[in-house]
PASEBA-1860 file (N, C-alpha, C; in nm, 3 decimals):
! residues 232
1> XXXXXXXX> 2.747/-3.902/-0.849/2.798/-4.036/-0.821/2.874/-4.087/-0.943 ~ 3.021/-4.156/-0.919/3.085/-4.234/-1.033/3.009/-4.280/-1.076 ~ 3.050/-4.323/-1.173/3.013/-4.446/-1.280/3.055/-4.576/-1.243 ~ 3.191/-4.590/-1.181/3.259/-4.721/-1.139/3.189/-4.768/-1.015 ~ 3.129/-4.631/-0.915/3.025/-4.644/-0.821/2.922/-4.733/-0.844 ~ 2.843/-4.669/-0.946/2.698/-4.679/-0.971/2.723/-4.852/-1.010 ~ 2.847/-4.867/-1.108/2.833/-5.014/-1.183/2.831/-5.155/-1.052 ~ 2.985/-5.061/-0.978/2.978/-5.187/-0.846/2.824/-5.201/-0.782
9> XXXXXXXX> 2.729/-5.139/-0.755/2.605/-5.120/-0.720/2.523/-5.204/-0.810 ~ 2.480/-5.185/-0.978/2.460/-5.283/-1.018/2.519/-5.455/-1.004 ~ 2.620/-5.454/-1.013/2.671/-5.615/-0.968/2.666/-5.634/-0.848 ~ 2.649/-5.559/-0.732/2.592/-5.616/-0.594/2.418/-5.683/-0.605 ~ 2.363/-5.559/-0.680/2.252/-5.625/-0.734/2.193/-5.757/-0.785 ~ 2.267/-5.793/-0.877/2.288/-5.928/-0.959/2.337/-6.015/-0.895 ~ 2.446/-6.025/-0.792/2.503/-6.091/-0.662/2.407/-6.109/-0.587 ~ 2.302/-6.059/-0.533/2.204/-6.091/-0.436/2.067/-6.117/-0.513
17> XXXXXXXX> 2.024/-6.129/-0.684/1.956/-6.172/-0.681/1.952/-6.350/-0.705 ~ 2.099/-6.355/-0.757/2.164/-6.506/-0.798/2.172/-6.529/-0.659 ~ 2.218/-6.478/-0.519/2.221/-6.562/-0.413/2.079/-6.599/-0.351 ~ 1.969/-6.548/-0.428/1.790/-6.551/-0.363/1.809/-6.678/-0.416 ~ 1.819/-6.653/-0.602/1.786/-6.793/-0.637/1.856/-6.894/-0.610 ~ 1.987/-6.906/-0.536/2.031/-7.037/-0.520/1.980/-7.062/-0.409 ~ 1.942/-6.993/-0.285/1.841/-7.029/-0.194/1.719/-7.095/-0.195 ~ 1.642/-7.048/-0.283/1.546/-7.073/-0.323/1.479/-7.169/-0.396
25> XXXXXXXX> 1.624/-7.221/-0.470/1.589/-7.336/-0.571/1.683/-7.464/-0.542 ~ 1.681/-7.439/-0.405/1.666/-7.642/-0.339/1.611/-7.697/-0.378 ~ 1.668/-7.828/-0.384/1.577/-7.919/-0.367/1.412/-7.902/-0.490 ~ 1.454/-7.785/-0.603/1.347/-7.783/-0.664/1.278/-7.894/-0.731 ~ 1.165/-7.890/-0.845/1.063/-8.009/-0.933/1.014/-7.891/-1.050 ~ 0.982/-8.013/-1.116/0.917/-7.940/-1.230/0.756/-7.840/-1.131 ~ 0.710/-7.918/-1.026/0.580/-7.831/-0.955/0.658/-7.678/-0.861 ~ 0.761/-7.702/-0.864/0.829/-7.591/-0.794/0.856/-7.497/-0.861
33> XXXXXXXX> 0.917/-7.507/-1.003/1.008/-7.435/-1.088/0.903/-7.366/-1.158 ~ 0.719/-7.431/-1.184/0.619/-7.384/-1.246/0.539/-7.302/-1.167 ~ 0.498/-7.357/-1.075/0.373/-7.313/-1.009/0.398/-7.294/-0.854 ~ 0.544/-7.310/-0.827/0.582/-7.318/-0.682/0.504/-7.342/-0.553 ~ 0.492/-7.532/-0.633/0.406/-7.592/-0.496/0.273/-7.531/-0.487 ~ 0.265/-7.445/-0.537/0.110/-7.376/-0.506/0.129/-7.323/-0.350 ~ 0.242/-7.306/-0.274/0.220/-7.253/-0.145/0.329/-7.109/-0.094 ~ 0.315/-7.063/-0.224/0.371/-6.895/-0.194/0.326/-6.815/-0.126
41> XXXXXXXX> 0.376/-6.729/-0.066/0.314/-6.658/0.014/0.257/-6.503/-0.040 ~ 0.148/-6.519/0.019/0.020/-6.464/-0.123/0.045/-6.296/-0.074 ~ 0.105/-6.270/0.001/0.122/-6.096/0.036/0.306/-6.077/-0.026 ~ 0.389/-6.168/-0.069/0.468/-6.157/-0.144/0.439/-6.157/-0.308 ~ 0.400/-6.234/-0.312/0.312/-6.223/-0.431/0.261/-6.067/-0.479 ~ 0.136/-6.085/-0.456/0.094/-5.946/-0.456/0.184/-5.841/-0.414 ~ 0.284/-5.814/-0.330/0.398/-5.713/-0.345/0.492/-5.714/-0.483 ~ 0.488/-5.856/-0.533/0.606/-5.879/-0.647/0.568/-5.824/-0.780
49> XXXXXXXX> 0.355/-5.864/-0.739/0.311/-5.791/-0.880/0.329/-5.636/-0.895 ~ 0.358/-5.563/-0.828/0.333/-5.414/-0.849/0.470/-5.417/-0.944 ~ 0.546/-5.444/-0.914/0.701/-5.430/-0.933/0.722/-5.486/-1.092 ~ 0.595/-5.611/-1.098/0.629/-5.665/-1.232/0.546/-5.622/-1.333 ~ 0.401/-5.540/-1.291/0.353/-5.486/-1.335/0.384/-5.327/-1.427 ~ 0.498/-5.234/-1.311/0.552/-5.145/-1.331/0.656/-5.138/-1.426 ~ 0.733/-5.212/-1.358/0.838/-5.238/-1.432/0.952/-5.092/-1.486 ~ 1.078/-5.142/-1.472/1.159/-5.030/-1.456/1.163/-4.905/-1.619
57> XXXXXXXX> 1.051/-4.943/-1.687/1.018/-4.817/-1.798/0.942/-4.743/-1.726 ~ 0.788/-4.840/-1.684/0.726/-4.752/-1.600/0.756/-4.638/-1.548 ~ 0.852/-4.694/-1.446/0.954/-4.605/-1.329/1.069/-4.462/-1.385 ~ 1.038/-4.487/-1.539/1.169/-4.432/-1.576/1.091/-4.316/-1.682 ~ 0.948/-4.337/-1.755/0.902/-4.274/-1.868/0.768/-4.214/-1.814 ~ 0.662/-4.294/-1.758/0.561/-4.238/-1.679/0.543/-4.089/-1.652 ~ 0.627/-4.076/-1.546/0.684/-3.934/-1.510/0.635/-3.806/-1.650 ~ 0.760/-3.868/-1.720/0.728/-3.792/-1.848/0.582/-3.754/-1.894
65> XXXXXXXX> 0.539/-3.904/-1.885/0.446/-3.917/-2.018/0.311/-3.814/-1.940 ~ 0.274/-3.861/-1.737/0.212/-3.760/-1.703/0.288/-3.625/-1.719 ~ 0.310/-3.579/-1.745/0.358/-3.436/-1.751/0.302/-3.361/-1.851 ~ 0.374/-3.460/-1.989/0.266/-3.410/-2.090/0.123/-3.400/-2.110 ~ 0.029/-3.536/-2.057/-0.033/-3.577/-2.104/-0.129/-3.533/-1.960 ~ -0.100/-3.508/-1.871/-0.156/-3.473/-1.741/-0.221/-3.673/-1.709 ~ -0.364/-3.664/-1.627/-0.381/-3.747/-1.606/-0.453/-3.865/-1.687 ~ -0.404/-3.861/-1.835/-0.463/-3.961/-1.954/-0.408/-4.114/-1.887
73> XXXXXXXX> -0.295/-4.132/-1.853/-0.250/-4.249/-1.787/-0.304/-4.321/-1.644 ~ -0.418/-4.222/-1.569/-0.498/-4.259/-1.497/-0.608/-4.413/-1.539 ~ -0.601/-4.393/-1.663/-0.674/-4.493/-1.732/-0.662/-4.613/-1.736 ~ -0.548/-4.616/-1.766/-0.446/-4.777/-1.758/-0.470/-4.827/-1.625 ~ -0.448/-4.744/-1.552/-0.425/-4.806/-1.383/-0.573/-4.821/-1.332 ~ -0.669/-4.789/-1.384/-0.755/-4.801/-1.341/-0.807/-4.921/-1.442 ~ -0.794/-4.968/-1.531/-0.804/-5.045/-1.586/-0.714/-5.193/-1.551 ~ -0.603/-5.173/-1.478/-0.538/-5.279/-1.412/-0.625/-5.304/-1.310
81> XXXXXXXX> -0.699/-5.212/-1.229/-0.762/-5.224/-1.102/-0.898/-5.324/-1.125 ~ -0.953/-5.323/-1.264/-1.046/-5.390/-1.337/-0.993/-5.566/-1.312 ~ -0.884/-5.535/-1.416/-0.845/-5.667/-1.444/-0.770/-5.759/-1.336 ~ -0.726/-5.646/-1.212/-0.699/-5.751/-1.126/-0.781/-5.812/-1.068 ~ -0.885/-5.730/-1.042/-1.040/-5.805/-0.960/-1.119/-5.909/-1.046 ~ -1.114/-5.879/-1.168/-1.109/-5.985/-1.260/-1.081/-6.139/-1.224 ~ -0.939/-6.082/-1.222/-0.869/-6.255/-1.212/-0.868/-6.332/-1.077 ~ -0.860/-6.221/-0.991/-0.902/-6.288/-0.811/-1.054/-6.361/-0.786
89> XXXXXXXX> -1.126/-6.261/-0.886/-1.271/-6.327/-0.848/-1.354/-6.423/-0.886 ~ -1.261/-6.390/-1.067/-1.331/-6.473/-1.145/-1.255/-6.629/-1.229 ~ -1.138/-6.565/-1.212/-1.042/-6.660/-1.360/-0.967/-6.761/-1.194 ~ -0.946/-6.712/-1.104/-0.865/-6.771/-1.031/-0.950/-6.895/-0.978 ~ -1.065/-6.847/-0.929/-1.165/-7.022/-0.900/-1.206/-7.090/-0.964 ~ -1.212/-7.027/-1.086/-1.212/-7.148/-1.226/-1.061/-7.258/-1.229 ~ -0.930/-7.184/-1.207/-0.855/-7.249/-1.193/-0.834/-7.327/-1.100 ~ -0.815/-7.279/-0.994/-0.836/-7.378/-0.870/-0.911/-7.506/-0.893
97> XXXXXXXX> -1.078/-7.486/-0.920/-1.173/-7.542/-0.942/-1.146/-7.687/-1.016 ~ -1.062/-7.655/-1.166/-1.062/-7.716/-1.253/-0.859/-7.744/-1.293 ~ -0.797/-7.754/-1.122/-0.671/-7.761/-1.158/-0.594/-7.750/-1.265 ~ -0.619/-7.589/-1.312/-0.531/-7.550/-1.426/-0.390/-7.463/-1.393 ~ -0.330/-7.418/-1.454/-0.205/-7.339/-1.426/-0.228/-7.208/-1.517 ~ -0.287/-7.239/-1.595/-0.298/-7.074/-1.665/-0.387/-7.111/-1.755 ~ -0.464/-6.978/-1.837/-0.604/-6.963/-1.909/-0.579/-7.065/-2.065 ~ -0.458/-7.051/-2.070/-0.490/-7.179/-2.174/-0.518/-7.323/-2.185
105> XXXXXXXX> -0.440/-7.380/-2.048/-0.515/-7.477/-2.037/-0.642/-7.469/-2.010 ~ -0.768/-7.376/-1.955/-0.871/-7.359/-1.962/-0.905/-7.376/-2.096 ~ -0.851/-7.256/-2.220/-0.955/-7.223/-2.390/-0.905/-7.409/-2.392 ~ -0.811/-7.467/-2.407/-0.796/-7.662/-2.482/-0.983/-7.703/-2.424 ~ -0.943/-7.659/-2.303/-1.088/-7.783/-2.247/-1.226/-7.716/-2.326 ~ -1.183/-7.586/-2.319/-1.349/-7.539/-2.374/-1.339/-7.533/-2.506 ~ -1.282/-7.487/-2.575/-1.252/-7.469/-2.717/-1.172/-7.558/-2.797 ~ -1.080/-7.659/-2.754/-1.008/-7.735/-2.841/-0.838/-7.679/-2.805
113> XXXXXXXX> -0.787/-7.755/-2.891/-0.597/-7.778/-2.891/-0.608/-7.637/-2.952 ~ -0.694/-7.598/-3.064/-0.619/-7.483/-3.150/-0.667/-7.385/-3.074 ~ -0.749/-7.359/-3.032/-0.770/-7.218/-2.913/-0.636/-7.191/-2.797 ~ -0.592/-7.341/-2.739/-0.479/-7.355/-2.673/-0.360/-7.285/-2.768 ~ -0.334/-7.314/-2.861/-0.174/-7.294/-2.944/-0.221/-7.127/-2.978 ~ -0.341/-7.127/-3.039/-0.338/-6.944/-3.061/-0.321/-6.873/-2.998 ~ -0.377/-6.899/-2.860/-0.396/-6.848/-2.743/-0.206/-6.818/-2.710 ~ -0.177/-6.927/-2.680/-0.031/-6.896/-2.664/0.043/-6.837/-2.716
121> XXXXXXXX> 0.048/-6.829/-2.853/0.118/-6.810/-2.943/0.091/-6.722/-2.968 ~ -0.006/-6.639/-2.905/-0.030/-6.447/-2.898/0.077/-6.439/-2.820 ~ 0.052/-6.498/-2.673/0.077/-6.414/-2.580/0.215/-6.464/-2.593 ~ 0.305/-6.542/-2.621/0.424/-6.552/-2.621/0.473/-6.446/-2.780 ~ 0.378/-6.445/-2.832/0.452/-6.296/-2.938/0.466/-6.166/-2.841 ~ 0.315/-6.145/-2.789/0.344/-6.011/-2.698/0.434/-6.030/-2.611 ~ 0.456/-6.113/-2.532/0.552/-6.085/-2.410/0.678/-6.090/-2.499 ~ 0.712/-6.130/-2.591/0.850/-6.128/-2.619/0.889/-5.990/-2.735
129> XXXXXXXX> 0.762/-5.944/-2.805/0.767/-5.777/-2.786/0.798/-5.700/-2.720 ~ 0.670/-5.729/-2.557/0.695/-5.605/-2.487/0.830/-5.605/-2.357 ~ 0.864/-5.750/-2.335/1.024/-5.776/-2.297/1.088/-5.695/-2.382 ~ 1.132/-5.741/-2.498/1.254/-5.682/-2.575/1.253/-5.534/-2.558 ~ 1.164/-5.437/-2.541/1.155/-5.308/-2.600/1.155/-5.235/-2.436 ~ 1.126/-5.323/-2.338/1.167/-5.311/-2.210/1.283/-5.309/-2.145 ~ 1.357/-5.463/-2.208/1.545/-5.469/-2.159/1.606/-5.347/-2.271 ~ 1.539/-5.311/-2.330/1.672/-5.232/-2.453/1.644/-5.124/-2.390
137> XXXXXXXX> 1.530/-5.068/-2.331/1.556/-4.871/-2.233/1.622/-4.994/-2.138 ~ 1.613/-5.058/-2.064/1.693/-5.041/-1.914/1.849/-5.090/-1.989 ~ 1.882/-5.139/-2.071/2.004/-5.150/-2.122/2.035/-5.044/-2.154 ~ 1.982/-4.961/-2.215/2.021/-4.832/-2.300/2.062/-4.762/-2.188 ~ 1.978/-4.738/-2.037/1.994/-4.630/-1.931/2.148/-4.659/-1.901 ~ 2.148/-4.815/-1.845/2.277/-4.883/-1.796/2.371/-4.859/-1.907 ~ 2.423/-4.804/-2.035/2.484/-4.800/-2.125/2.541/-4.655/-2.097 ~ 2.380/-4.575/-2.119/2.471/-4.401/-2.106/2.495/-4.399/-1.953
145> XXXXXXXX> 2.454/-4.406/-1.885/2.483/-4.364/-1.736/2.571/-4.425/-1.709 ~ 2.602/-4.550/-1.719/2.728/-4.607/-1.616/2.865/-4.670/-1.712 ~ 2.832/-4.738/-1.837/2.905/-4.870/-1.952/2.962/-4.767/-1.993 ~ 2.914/-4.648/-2.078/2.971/-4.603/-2.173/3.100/-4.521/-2.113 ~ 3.053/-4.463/-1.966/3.221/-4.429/-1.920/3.303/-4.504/-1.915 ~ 3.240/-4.657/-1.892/3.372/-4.755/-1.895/3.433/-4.812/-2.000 ~ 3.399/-4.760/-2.090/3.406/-4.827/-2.226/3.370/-5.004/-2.256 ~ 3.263/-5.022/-2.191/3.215/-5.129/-2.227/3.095/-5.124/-2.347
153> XXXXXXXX> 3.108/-5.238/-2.418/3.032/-5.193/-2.573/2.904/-5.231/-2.592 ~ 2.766/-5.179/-2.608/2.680/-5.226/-2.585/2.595/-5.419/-2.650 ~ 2.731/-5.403/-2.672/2.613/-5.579/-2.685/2.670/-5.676/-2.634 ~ 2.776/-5.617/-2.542/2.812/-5.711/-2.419/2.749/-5.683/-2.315 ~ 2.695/-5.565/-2.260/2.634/-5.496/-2.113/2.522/-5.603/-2.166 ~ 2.453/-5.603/-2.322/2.285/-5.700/-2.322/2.322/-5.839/-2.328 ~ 2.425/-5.893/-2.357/2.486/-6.017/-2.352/2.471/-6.072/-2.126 ~ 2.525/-5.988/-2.101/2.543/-6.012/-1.988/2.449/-6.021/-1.891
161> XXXXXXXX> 2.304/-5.903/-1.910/2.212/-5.884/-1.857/2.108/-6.033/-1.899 ~ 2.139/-6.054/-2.049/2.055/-6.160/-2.065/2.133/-6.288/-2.007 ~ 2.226/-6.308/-1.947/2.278/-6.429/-1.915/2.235/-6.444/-1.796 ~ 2.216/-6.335/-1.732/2.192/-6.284/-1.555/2.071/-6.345/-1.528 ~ 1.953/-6.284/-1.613/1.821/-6.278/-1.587/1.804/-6.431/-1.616 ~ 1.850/-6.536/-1.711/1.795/-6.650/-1.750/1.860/-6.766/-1.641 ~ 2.013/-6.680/-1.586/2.050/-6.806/-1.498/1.949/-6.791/-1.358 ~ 1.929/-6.707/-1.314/1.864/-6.668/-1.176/1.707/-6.749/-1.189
169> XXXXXXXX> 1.698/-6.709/-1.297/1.545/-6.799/-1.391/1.541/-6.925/-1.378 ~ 1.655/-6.982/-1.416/1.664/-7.132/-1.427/1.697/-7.165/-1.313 ~ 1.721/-7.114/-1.183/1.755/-7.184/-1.090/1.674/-7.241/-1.009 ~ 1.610/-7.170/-1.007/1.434/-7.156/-0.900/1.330/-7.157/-0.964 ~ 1.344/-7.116/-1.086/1.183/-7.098/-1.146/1.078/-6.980/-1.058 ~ 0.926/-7.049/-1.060/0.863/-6.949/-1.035/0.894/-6.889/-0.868 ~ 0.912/-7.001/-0.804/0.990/-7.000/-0.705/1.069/-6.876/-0.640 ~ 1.128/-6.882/-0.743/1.273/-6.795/-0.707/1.201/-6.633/-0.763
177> XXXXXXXX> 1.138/-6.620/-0.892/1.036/-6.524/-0.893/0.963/-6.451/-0.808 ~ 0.877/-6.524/-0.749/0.833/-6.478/-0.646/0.921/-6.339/-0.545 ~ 1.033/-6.412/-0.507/1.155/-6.358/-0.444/1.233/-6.233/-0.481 ~ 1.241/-6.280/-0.617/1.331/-6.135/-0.690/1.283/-6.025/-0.722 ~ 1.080/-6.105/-0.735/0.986/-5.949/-0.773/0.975/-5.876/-0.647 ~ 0.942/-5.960/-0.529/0.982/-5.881/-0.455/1.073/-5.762/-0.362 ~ 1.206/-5.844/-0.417/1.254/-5.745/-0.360/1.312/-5.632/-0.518 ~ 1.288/-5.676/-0.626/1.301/-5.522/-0.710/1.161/-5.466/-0.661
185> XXXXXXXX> 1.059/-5.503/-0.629/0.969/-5.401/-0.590/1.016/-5.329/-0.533 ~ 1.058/-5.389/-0.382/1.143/-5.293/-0.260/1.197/-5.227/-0.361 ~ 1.304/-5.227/-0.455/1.445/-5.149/-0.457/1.360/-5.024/-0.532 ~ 1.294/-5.071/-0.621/1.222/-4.983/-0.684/1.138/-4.839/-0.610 ~ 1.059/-4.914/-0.524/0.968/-4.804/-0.471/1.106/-4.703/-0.351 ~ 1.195/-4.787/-0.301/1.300/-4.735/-0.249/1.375/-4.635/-0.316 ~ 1.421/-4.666/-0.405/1.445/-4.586/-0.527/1.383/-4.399/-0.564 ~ 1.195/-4.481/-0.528/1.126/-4.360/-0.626/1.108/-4.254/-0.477
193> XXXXXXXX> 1.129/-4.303/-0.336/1.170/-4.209/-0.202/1.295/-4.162/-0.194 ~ 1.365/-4.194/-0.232/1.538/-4.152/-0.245/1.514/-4.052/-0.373 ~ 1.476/-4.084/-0.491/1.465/-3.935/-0.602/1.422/-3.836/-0.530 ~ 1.272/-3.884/-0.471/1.129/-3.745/-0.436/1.231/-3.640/-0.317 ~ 1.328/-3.736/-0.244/1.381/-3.659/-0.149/1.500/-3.591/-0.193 ~ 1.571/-3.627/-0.280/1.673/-3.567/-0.389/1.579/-3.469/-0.448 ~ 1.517/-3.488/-0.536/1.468/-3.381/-0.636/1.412/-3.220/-0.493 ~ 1.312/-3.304/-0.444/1.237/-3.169/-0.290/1.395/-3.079/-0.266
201> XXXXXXXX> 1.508/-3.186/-0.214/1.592/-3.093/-0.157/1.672/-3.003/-0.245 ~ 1.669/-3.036/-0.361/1.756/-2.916/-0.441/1.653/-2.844/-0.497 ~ 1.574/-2.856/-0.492/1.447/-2.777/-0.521/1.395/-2.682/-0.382 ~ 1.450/-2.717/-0.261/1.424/-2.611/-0.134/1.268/-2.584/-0.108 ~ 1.194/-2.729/-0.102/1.086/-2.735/-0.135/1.058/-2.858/-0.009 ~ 0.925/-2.846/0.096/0.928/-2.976/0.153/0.749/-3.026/0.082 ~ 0.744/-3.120/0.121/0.612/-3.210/0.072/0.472/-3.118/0.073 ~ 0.465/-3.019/0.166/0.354/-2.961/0.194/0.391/-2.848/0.022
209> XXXXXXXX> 0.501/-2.759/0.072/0.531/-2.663/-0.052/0.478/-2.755/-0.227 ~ 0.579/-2.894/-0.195/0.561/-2.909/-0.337/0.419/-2.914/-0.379 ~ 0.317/-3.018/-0.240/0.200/-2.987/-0.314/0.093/-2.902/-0.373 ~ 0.165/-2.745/-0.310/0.081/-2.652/-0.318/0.128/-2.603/-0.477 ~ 0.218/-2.611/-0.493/0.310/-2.587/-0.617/0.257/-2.706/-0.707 ~ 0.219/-2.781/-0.687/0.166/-2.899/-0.819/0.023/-2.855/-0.849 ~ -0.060/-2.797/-0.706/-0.179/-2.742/-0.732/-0.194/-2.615/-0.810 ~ -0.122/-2.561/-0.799/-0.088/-2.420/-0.861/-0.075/-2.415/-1.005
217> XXXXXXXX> 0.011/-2.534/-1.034/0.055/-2.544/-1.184/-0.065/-2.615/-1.214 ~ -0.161/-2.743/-1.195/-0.235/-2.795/-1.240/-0.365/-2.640/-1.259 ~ -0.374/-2.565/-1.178/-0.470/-2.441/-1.194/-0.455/-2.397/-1.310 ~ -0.295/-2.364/-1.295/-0.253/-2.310/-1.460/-0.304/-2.308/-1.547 ~ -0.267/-2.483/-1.589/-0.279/-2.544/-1.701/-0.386/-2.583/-1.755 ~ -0.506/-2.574/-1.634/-0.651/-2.579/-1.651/-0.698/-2.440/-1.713 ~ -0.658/-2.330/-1.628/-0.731/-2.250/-1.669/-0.641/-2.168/-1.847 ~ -0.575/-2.192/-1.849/-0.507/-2.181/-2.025/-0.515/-2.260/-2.103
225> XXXXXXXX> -0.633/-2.364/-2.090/-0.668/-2.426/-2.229/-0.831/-2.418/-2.216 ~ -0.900/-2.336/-2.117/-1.030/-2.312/-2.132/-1.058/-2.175/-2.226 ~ -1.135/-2.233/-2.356/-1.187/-2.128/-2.441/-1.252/-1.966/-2.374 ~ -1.204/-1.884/-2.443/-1.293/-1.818/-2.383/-1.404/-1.756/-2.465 ~ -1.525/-1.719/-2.385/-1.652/-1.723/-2.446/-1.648/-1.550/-2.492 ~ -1.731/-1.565/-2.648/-1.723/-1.457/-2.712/-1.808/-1.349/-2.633 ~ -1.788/-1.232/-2.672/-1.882/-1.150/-2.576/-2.024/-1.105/-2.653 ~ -2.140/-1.125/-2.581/-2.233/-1.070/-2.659/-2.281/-0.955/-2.686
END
């Protein structure tokens, strides 16, 4: 596929997520733009988290990282599986309960203002860590794969991406969130059926073959790192 292809494809992208949020962010409020009314629809939601959870490194390094590492990354996800039941069972009826919007207004009431500001002031260091180091691979992908044939220079493609993401942001708020995680979820998991069926077919391989072939290699790789026992 071009490059001039692939790019028009990205800006259809960005075109339909700016047309969610101008849908979306009628008639908005500061209760809309935050907490959206409190009346989202809770199976969008939960579809939007996988997507925001994943996130397009996920989608892009994972792969890798099981390959090397076999199933060490089983861990994480099972550890999300922790923390989501966590927050449904436990952190979410405290909020409700005690009309909060997020765990810091909880630490102010129990702990004071300065539990509130530390508290934040982590998590707005981490998220703006693990953002940055997130947009720079999906900038970087969008740079070699599609910009750099066009000779566009990379700190306009991140100029642009960051103008994208903050106007669509500001239009709707959480609102409009809701909306866009969802459908990069769609594009995403759409995405990872369009590779599996690309990669199977030039590989001359259908779903049953590959799995016997993943079993095969996992045999492998098991049985060539088991010691073997000295003889007596």
């Amino acid at each position: 596929m071009s490059a001039p292809l692939l790019f028009l494809f990205v800006v259809l992208y960005f075109l339909v997520l700016l047309a969610v949020a101008k849908v979306t962010g009628k008639n908005s409020n500061n209760m809309s733009f935050f907490i959206g009314n409190k009346n989202s629809n809770w199976m969008l939601v939960a579809f939007g988290m996988i997507g925001t959870s994943l996130s397009g490194v996920t989608f892009v390094s994972v792969p890798g990282a099981v390959g090397k590492d076999g199933f060490h990354y089983l861990q994480i996800t099972i550890g999300y599986l922790i923390g989501y039941f966590t927050i449904a069972y436990v952190l979410l009826p405290i909020y409700y309960k005690m009309n909060l919007t997020s765990i810091y207004n909880y630490l102010e009431q129990r702990l004071g203002f300065g539990a509130y500001k530390t508290g934040a002031s982590f998590f707005i260091l981490s998220r703006t860590l693990g953002a940055t180091a997130r947009l720079y691979l999906v900038v970087k992908i969008l740079q070699v794969f599609i910009l750099d044939n066009l000779h566009v220079p990379f700190w306009a493609t991140t100029l642009v991406i960051l103008a994208m993401i903050l106007l669509y942001t500001y239009e709707g708020g959480v609102k409009t969130i809701v909306y866009t995680d969802t459908l990069q979820t769609s594009g995403m998991l759409l995405g990872l059926i369009i590779c599996s069926i690309y990669i199977l077919s030039n590989l001359h391989l259908s779903v049953g073959d590959a799995l016997v072939a993943m079993q095969a290699k996992g045999i492998a790789n098991k049985s060539s790192v088991v010691p073997s026992l000295p003889l007596l």
